[in-house]
C-alpha positions as CSV (number, residue, x, y, z in Angstrom):
1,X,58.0,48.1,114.7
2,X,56.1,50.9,116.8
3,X,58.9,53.9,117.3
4,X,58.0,56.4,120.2
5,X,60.5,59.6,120.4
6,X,60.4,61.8,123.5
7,X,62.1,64.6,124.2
8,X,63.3,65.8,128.0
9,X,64.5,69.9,127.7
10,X,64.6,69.3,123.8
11,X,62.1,69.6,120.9
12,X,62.6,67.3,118.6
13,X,63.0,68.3,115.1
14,X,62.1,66.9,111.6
15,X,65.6,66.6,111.2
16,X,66.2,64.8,114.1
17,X,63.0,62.2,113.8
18,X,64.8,61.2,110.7
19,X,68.0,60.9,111.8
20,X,66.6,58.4,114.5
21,X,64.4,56.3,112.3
22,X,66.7,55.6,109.4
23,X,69.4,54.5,112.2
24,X,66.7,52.8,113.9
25,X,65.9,50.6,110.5
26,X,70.1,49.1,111.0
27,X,67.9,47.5,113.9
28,X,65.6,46.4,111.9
29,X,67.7,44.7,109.2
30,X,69.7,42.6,111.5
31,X,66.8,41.8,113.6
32,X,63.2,41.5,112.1
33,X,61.5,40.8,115.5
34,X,61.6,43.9,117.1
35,X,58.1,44.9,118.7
36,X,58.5,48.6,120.4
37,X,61.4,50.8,120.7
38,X,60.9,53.7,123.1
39,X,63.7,56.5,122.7
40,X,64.2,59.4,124.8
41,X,66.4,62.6,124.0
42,X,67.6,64.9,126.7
43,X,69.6,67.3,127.5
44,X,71.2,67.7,131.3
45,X,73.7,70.7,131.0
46,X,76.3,70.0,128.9
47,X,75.1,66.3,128.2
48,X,73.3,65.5,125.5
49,X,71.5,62.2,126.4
50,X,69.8,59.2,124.5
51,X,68.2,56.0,125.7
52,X,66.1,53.6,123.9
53,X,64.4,50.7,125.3
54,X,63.8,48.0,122.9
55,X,60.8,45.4,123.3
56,X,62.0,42.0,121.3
57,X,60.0,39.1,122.3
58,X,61.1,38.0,125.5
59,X,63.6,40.6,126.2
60,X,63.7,43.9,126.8
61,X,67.1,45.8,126.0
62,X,67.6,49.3,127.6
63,X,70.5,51.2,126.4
64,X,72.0,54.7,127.0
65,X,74.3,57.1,125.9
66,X,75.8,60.5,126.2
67,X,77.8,62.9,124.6
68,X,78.5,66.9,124.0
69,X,76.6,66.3,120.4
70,X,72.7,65.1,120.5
71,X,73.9,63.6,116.6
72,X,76.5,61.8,118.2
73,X,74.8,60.5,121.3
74,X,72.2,59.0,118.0
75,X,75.0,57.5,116.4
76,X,76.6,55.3,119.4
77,X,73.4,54.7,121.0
78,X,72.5,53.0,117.9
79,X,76.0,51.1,118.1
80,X,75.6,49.7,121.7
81,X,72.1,48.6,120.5
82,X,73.1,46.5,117.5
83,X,75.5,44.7,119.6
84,X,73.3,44.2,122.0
85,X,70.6,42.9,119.3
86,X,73.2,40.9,118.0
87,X,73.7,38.9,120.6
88,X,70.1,38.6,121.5
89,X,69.6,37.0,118.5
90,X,73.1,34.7,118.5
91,X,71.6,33.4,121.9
92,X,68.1,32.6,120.6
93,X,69.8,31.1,117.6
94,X,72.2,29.3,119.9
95,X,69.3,27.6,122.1
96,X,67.0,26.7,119.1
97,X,70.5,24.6,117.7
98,X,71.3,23.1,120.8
99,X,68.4,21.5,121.7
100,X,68.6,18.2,123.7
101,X,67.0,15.3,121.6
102,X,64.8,13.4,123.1
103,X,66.4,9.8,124.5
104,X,65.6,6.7,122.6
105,X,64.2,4.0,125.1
106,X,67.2,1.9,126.0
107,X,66.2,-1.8,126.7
């Protein structure tokens, strides 16, 4: 999994680069298929603003968030994109069980 972190009117800190790859490897764990994830940091005033755009095979999932806490923003960003994961993966699994067989010939 390639992880690019960007920052808009932030820097990013050690700190911070760790906070968002060990939430980014709750991802991981649920899904292992996960190709590129693209997340962006920024602040806009009083927001403090995350997005990630995930890359599955596929798919891509865009998610964002905001909040008065960059930590926070972090924490439900990762949230919306589990779910969303989640049921990426329950859909996949869904088609690949519900195949139609094939027709025996009749006669």
């Amino acid at each position: 999994m390639n992880l690019n972190l960007t920052g808009h009117h932030v820097e990013i800190t050690p700190a911070m680069r760790d906070y968002v790859t060990s939430k980014m490897d709750k991802i991981r764990r649920h899904f292992d298929h996960v190709i590129d994830v693209s997340v962006i940091l920024s602040v806009e005033k009083l927001k403090q603003k995350a997005e990630a755009n995930v890359h599955v095979r596929g798919k891509d999932i865009f998610v964002e968030t905001d909040s008065a806490d960059m930590y926070a923003s972090i924490d439900s960003l990762v949230d919306k994109l589990d779910r969303q994961i989640l049921k990426h993966k329950e859909k996949n699994a869904d088609r690949r069980n519900s195949a139609v067989p094939l027709k025996d010939d009749e006669s």
